[in-house]
Structures are given as C-alpha cells and as structure tokens.
C-alpha positions as CSV (number, residue, x, y, z in Angstrom):
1,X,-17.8,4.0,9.8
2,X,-15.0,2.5,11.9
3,X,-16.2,-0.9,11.3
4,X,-17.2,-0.9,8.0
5,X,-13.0,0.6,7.7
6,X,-11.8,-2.5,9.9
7,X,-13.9,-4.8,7.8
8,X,-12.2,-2.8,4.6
9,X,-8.8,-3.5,5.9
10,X,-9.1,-6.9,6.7
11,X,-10.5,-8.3,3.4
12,X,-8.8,-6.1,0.9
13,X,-5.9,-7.5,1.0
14,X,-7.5,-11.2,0.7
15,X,-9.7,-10.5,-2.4
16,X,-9.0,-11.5,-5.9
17,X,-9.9,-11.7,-9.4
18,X,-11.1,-15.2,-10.1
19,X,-11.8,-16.9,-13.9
20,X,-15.1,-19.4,-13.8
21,X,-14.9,-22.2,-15.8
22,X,-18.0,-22.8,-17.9
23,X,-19.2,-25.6,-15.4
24,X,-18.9,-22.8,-12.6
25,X,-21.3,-20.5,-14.9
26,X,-24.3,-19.3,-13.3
27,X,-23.6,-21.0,-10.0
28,X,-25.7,-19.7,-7.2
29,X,-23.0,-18.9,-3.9
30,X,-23.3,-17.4,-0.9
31,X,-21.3,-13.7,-0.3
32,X,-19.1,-14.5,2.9
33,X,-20.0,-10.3,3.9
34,X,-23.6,-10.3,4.1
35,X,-24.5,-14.2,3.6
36,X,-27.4,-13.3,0.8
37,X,-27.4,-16.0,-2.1
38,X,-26.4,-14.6,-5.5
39,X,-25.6,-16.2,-9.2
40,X,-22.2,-16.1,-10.4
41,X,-22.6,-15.3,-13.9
42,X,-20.0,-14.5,-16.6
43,X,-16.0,-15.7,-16.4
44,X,-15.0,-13.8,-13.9
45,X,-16.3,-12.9,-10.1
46,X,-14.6,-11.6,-6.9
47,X,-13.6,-14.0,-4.2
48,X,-12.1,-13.5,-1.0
49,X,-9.4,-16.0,-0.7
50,X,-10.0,-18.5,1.9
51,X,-13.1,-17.8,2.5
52,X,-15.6,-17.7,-0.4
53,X,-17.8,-15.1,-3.1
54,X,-18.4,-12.0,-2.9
55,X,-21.6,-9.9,-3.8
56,X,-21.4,-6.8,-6.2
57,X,-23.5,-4.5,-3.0
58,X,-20.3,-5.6,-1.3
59,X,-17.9,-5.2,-3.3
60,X,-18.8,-1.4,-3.9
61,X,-18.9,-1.0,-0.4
62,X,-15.1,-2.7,0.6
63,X,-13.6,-3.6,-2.2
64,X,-14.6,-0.8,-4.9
65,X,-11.1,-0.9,-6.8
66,X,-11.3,-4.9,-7.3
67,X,-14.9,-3.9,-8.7
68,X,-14.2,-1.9,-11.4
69,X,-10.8,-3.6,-12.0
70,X,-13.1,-6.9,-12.9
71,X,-15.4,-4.5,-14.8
72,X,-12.6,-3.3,-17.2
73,X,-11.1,-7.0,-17.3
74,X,-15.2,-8.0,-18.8
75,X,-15.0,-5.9,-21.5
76,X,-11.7,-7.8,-22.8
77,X,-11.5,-11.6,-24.0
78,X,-10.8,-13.1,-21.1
79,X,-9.1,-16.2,-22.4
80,X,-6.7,-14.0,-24.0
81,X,-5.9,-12.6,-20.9
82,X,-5.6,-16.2,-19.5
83,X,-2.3,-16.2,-22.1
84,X,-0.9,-13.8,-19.8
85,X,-2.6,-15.1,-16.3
86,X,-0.5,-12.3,-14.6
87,X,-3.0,-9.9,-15.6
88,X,-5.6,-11.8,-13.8
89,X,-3.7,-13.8,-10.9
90,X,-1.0,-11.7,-10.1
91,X,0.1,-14.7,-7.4
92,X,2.5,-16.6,-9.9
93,X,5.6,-15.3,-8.1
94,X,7.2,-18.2,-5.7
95,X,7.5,-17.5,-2.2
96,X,10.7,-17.2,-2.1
97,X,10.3,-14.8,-4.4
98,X,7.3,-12.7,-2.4
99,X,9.8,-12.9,0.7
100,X,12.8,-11.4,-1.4
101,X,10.4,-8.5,-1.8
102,X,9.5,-8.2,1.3
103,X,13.3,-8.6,2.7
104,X,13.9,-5.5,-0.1
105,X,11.1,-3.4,1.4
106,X,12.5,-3.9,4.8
107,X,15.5,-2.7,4.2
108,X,14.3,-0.2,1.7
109,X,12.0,0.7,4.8
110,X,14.7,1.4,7.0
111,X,17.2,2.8,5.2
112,X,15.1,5.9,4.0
113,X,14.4,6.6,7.5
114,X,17.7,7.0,8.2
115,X,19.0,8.9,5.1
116,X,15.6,11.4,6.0
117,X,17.3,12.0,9.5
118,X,20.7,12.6,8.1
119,X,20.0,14.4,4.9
120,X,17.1,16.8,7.0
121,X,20.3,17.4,9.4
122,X,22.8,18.1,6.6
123,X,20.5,20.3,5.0
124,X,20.5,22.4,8.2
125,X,23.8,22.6,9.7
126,X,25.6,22.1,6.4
127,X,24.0,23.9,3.4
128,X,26.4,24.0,1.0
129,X,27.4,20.4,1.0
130,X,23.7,19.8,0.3
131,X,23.2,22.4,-2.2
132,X,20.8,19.9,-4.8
133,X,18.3,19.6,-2.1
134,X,18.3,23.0,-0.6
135,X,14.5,23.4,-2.4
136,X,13.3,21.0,0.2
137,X,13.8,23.3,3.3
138,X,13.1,26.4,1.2
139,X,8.9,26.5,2.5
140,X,9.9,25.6,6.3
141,X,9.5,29.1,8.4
142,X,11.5,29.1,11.7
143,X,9.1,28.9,14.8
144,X,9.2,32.8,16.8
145,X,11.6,33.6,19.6
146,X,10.3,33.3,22.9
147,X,10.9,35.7,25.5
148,X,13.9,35.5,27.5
149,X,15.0,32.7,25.4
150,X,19.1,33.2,24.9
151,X,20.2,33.6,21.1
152,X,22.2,30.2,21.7
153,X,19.2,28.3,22.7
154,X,16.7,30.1,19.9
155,X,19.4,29.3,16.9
156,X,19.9,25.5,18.9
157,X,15.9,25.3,18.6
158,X,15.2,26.9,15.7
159,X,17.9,23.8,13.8
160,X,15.7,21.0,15.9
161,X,11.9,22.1,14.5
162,X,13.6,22.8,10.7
163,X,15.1,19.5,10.9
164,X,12.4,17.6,12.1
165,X,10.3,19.3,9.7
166,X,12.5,18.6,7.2
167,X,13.0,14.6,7.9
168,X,9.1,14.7,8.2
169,X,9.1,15.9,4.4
170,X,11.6,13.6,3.3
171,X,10.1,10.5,4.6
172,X,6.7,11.3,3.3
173,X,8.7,11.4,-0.5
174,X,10.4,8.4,0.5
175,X,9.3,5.9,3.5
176,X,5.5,6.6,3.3
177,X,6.2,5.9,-0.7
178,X,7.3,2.4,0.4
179,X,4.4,1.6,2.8
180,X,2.1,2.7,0.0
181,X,3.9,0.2,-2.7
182,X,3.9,-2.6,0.3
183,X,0.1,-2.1,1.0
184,X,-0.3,-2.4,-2.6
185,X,1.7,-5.7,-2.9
186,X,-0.2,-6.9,0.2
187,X,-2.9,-7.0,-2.5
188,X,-1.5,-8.6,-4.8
189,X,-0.8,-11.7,-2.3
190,X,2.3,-10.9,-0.6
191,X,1.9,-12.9,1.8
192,X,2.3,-12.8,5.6
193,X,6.0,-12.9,7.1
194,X,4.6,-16.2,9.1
195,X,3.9,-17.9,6.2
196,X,7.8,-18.5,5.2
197,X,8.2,-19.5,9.0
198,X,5.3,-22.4,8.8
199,X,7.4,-23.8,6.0
C-alpha cells in the first residue's frame, strides 16, 4: 500500500491526456509501470510525460481520474476538441505565466495562515469586533478545569486550546483549500520552482 501510494504520487502529477495522430494509430508501446507491450488504439492514450505510455491495468490502479477523464473525452469528437486544445492539453500557459501562479499561491499560502492566527485570536479575546464569524467558534467546547489549577491560569488556558482550535478550523477553510487547488495545478503541469531557475 505505501508503495503503490509513493508510486501514485510521483507520476500523477506527470501524466497527461495525449492526441495520436492517425500514423500513431494502433502503435504497439511499452507501459513505463509494468513494462508489458500494449496497442495504442483510438486518438487519445495516457502518457507519462517524460517518460512514455501507459497501460489501462495501470492507469486504474495510479492514475484512475486521468482514466475516466480520457474515457469521457472518447465519447466526444476529438478534433473538435482540438479547436479548443485547452481541454485536452491544459499546458498552453507560458511559464512565466505558471510561475505567476505559483508566486500567487505562495503568498495566498502564507497570508491565510496568518489571517487564521489572528482572526482565531480575535475571535477569542475580542468577540464583538468579530461578530460575522462568531459561528466558527460556536462548536468548540472549552477543555475541563484541572485540579488546583488557579481561575487565572484555567481562563489563560481555556483562550490558548479555543484559539488553536479555532486557527486549526480556519486554515482547513482556507490554507488546506490552497494546497488542494496547488496539487491540482501540479497536474495540470505547473511546473517545478527549479525549472524557472534552469532558465
């Protein structure tokens, strides 16, 4: 299980949608997974960018979403799709323009962690000048006293746990949001930070 998940992780973000051209059709390729020969029939096949083919037994097994997104893109007329190649090869952005998105997510990135910290501590000390997003500490209990614990150092606890609670609520809405969208551009061929540096 945990390295069939590695080997899920690495090639995901490296697999893509190709078109065949009609010479292409029926062209008998190696899968780079499991090295078995198979035919490459119809317009459209997955490939693993840099590296080669890959077989349908494989693709179920570690790239299930590229699967059935070239199942649904079969059933349409593929040279129509073609007019709008984004659909199939979402990599026509520059790189400039994939490091622009990055740079955004970075900052995006960082700045929702730190309006989490201070919006979970506003929420707690200061209420009513948070009013809009008292709902989001309404479901977090405070932890129980402990014994011989002073009413100063209970009420100073009791503010640390709801606030870390809280910023651990907030960022889930908002920072682990982001990390999801980047994984997902990963995908679609942002590429690697060290690839603006090599150029």
């Amino acid at each position: 299980m945990g390295i069939t998940e590695d080997i899920r992780k690495a090639i995901q973000s490296k697999v893509l949608i190709r078109y065949n051209t009609q010479e292409q059709d029926s062209e008998t390729v190696s899968c780079v997974i499991c090295g078995k020969s198979f035919s490459v029939s119809g317009p459209l096949c997955l490939y693993v960018r840099g590296d080669g083919h890959m077989c349908h037994v494989c693709a179920e097994r570690f790239a299930p979403e590229m699967l059935q997104a070239m199942k649904e893109y079969r059933n349409k007329d593929v040279r129509k799709l073609l007019g709008r190649r984004e659909t199939i090869n979402p990599q026509l952005l520059t790189r400039q323009e994939w490091k622009e998105i990055r740079d955004h997510l970075k900052v995006l990135i960082k700045v929702t962690v730190d309006l989490a910290r201070g919006i979970s501590r506003g929420i707690i000390e200061a209420p009513s000048g948070h009013i809009g997003l008292l709902y989001l500490a309404k479901d977090i209990s405070k932890p129980q006293k402990k014994e011989d614990e002073s009413d100063k150092d209970y009420e100073l606890r009791v503010k640390t746990y709801r606030t870390s609670r809280l910023f651990e609520k907030i960022k889930k809405e908002t920072y682990d949001r982001i990390i999801a969208l980047q994984h997902y551009f990963v995908k679609l061929g942002l590429p690697n930070s060290t690839d603006d540096q090599q150029q």
